[in-house]
C-alpha positions as CSV (number, residue, x, y, z in Angstrom):
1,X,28.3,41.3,51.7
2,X,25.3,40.5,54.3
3,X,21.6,39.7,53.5
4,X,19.1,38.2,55.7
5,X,18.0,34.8,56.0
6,X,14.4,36.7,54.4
7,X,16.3,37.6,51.8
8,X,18.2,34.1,51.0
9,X,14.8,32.7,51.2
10,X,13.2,34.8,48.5
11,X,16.2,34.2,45.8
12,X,16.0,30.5,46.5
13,X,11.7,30.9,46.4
14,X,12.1,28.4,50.0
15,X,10.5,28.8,53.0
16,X,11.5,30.0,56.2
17,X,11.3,28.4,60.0
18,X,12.6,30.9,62.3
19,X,13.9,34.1,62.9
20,X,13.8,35.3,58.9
21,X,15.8,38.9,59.9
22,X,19.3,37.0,60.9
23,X,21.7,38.3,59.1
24,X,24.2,36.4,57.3
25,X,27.8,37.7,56.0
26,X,29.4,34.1,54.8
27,X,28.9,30.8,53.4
28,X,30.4,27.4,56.0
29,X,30.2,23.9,56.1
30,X,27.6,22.7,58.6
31,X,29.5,21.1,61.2
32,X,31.9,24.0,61.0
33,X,29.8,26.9,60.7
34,X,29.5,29.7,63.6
35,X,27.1,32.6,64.1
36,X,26.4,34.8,60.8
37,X,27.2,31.8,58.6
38,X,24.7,29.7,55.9
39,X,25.3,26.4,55.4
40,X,23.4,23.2,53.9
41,X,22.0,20.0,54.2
42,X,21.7,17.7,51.4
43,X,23.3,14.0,52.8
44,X,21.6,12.1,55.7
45,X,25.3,11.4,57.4
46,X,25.2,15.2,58.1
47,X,21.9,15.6,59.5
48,X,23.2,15.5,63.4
49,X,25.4,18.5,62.6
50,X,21.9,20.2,62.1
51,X,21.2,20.0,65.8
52,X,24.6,21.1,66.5
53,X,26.0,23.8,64.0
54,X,26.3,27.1,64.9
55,X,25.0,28.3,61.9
56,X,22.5,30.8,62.2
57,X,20.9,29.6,59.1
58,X,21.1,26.0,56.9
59,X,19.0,25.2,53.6
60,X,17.3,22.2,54.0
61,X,15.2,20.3,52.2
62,X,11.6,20.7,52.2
63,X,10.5,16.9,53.5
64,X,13.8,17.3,56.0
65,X,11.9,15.5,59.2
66,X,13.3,17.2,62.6
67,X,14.0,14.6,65.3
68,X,15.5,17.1,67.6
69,X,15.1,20.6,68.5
70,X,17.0,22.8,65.7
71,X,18.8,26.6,67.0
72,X,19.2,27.7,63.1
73,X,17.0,28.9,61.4
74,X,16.0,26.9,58.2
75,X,15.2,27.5,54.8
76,X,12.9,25.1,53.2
77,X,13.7,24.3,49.4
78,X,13.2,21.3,46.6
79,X,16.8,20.9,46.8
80,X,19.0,21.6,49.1
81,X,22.8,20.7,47.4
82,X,21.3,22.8,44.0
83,X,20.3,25.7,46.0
84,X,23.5,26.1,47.9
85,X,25.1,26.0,44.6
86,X,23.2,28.8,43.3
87,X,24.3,30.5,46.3
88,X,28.3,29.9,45.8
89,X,28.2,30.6,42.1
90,X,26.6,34.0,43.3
91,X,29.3,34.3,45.3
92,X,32.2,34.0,43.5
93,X,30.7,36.0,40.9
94,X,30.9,38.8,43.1
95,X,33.8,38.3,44.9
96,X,36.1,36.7,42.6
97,X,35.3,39.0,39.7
98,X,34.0,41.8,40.8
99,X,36.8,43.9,39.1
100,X,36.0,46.2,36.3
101,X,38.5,48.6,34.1
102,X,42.3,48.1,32.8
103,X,45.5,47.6,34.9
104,X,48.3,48.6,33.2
105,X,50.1,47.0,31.4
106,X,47.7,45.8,29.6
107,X,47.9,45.0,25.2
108,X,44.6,45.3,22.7
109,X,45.5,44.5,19.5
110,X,44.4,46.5,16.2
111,X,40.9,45.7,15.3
112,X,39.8,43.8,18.3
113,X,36.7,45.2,19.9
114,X,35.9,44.7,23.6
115,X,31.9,45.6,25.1
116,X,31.2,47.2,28.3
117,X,31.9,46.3,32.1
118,X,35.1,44.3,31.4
119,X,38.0,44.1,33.3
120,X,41.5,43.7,32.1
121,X,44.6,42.7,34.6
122,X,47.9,43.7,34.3
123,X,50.1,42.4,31.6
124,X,47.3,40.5,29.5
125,X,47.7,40.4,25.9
126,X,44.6,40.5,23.5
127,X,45.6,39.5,19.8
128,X,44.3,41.5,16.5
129,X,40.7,41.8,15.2
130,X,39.1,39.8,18.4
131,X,35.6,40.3,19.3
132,X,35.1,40.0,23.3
133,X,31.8,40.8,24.7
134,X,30.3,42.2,27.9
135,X,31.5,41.4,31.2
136,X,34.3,39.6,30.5
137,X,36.9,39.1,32.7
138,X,40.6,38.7,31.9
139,X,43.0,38.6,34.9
140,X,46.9,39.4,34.7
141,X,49.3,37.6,32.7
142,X,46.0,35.7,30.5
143,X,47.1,35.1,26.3
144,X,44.3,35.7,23.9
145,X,45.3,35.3,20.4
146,X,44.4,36.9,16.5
147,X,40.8,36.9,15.5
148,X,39.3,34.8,18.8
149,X,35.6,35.3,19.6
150,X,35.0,35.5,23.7
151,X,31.0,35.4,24.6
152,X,29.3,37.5,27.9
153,X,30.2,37.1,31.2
154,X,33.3,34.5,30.1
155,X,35.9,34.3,32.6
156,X,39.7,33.9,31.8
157,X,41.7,33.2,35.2
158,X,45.7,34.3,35.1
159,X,48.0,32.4,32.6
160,X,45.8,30.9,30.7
161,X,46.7,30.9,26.9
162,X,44.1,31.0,24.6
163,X,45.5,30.3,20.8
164,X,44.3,32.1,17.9
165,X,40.9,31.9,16.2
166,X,39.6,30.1,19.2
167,X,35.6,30.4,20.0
168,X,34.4,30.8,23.4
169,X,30.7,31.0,24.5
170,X,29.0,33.1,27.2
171,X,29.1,32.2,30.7
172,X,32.6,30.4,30.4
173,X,35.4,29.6,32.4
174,X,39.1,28.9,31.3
175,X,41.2,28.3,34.8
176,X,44.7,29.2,35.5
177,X,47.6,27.2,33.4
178,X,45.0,25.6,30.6
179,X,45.9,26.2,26.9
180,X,43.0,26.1,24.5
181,X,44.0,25.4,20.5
182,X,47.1,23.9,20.9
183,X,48.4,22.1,17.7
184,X,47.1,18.5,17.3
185,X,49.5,15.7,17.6
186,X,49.3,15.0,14.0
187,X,52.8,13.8,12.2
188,X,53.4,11.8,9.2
189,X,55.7,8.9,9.2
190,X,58.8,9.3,6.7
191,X,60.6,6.6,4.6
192,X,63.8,7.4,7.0
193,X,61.6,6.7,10.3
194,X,61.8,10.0,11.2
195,X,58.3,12.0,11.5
196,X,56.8,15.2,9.3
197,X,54.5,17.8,11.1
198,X,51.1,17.8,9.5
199,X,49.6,21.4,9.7
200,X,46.8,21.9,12.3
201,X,44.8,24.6,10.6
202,X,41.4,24.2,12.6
203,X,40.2,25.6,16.0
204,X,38.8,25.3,19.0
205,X,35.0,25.8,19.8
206,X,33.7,26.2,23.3
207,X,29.7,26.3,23.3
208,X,28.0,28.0,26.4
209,X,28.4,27.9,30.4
210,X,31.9,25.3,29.5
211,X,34.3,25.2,32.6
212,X,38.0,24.1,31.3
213,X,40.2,23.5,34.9
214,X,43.5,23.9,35.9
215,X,46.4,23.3,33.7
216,X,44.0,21.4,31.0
217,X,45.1,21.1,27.0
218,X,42.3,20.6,24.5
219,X,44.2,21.0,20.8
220,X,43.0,22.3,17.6
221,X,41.6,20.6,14.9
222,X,44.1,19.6,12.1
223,X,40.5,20.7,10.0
224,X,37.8,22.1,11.2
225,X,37.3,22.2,15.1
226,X,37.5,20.3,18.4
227,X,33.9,21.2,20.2
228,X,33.0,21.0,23.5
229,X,29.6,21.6,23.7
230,X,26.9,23.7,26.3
231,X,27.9,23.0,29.9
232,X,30.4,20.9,29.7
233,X,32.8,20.7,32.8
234,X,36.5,19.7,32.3
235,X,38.8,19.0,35.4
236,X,42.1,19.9,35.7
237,X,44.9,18.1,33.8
238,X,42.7,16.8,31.3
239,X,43.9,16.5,28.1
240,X,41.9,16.6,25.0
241,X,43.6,15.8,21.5
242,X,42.4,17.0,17.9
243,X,38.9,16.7,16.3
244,X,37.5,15.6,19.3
245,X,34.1,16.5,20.4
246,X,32.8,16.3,24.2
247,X,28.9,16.3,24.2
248,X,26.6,18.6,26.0
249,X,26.8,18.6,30.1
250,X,29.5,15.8,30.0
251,X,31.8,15.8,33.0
252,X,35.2,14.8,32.1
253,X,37.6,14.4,35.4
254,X,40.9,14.8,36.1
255,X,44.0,13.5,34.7
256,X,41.8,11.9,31.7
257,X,43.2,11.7,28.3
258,X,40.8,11.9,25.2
259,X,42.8,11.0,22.0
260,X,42.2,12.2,18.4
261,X,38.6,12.3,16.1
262,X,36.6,10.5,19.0
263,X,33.0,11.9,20.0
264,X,31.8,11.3,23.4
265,X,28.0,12.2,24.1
266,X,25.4,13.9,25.9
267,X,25.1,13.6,29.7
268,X,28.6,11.0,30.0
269,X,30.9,10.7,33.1
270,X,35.0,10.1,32.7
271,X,36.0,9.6,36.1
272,X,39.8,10.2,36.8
273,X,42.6,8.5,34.8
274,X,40.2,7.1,32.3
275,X,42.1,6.8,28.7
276,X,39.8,6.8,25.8
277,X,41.2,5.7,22.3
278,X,40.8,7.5,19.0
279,X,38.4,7.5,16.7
280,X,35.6,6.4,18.9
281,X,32.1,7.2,19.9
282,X,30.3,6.8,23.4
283,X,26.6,7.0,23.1
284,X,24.8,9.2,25.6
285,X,24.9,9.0,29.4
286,X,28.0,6.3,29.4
287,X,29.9,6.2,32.5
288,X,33.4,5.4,32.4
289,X,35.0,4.7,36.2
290,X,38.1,5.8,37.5
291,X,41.5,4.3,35.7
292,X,39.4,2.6,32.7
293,X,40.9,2.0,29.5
294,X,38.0,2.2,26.5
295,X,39.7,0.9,23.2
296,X,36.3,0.6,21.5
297,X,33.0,2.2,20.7
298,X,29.7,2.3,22.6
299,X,26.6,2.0,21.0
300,X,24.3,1.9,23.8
301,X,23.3,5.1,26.1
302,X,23.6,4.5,29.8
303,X,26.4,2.1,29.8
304,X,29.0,1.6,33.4
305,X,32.3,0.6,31.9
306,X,35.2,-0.1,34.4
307,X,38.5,-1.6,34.0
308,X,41.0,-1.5,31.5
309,X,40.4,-2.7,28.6
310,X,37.0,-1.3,29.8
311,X,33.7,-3.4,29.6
312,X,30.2,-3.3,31.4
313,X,30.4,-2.8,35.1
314,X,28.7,-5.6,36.6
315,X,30.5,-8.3,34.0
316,X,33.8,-6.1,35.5
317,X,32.9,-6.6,38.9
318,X,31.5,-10.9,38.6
319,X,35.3,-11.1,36.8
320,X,37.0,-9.2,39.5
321,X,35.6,-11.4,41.9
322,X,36.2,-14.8,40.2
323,X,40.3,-13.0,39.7
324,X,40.6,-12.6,43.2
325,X,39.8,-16.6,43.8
326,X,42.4,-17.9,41.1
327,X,44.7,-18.8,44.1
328,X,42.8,-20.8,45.5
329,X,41.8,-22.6,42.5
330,X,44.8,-23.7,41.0
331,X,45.4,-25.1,44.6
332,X,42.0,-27.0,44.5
333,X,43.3,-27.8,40.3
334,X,46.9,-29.6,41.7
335,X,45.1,-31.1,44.4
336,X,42.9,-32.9,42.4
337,X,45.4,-33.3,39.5
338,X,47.5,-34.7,42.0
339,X,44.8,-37.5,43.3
340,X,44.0,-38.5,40.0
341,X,47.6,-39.6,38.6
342,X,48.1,-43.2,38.2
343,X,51.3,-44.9,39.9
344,X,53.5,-45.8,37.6
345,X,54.1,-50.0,37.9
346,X,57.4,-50.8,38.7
């Protein structure tokens, strides 16, 4: 695909400086772009690759200040990293999933209904009375199961597995590897110490524009359903157990675990490696840092929590620095222990 940098301009309503009929046929990073590329400039660290790239065009923003002379041209916009993400998402819409039609083979259950402009790859499976809509895209080897509902435009990347009566919204995106509606891990403790399944009979809901990543697991309710809500993004290896409900634009990261019945809200970040118990709630906008444990609820929207068990970040940080000089003093402790034993008289 080519445009002009005219062109880029107008779907990104910025302003041009420069030659506006350059014609660009990729997307590069700005201190490795060449000739025909687009690239962007959104953190001051980069800005002397903007006097150097050989991009003929980079997005910048719109009170960018030039202290040298620039060869690209530029394109003038609110937001530079936002607009260049517009542009990508275009991008891999088009080529990504610009398939359409059914390889063979290919299974459709009895009863399931499918709308226009879809594509199907080889060796997918479709369960009974499903109701898929427009523009969906299903590649090879993908599992959907009995009665699931898939929204417009919702992506499904090869080998993912989809369990039966999940819900998925429009504008979704299930990667590679991840199961959706696996059963909860719900079993009952016996008199003989051994342990009874307990029937997971719920589902799983995925509202709107939800990203699920690589090789993630979100289970199935053991009643009614485990939710993540409208934009939600979910890393890779994340997994999310039963009942659980991830609030709307939360970003969960990698190699998280979420356990059973616990609500996190609106807006929150889980950095990597963060364990959150069951049963909990986080308010809205809580950040959890890397490798923090939370074993309790939070109340209060807007909270940092680090460390493990987790508490605020700046009481986390005054106690990691007070840990760090514990050597030092219990040596200053003996010393003075030391100075203040009395002789014993002979």
């Amino acid at each position: 695909m080519e445009f002009t940098v005219g062109q880029i301009a107008e779907v990104l309503r910025g302003d041009v400086e420069g030659d506006a009929t350059q014609r660009i046929d990729r997307l590069a990073k700005i201190e490795e772009a060449q000739a025909g590329a687009l690239s962007f400039l959104a953190n001051a660290k980069y800005e002397p690759y903007l006097y150097t790239t050989g991009a003929s065009a980079v997005i910048v923003s719109r009170t960018q200040v030039l202290h040298k002379p620039v060869q690209a041209a530029l394109i003038r916009v609110d937001d530079p990293y936002t607009g260049f993400t517009a542009l990508l998402e275009f991008y891999q819409q088009a080529t990504r999933t610009g398939r359409r039609g059914v390889e063979e083979p290919s299974f459709i259950g009895a009863g399931s209904e499918i709308g226009d402009n879809h594509y199907r790859g080889a060796f997918s499976y479709i369960g009974e009375n499903c109701r898929i809509g427009r523009d969906v895209v299903i590649f090879p080897q993908a599992y959907i199961g009995d009665r699931c509902v898939i929204g417009d435009g919702t992506i499904i990347y090869a080998g993912a597995k989809i369990y039966a009566e999940t819900v998925i919204g429009a504008r979704c995106t299930v990667h590679a590897g991840a199961v959706v509606g696996s059963d909860g891990f719900g079993f009952a403790p016996q008199p003989d110490g051994s342990y009874r399944a307990i029937p997971q009979i719920g589902n799983v809901v995925l509202e709107d524009n939800v990203s699920i990543g690589a090789n993630a697991t979100i289970d199935c309710a053991t009643m009614g359903s485990t939710r993540i809500r409208e934009g939600a993004k979910i890393d890779n290896l994340v997994q999310i157990a039963h009942n659980v409900e991830i609030g709307r634009h939360t970003v969960v990261a990698a190699q998280t675990g979420i356990s059973g019945s616990t609500k996190i809200g609106d807006f929150c970040v889980l950095a990597g490696q963060t364990g959150i118990a069951g049963h909990l709630s986080l308010a809205n906008r809580t950040t959890v840092t890397a490798q923090s444990g939370v074993g309790k609820s939070i109340k209060t929207e807007g909270i940092l929590l680090q460390g493990s068990p987790a508490f605020q970040l700046r009481d986390s940080l005054r106690a990691n620095a007070i840990f760090r000089h514990l050597p030092e003093v219990e040596r200053r402790l003996s010393e003075l222990e030391k100075r203040n034993q009395t002789p014993e008289k002979s």
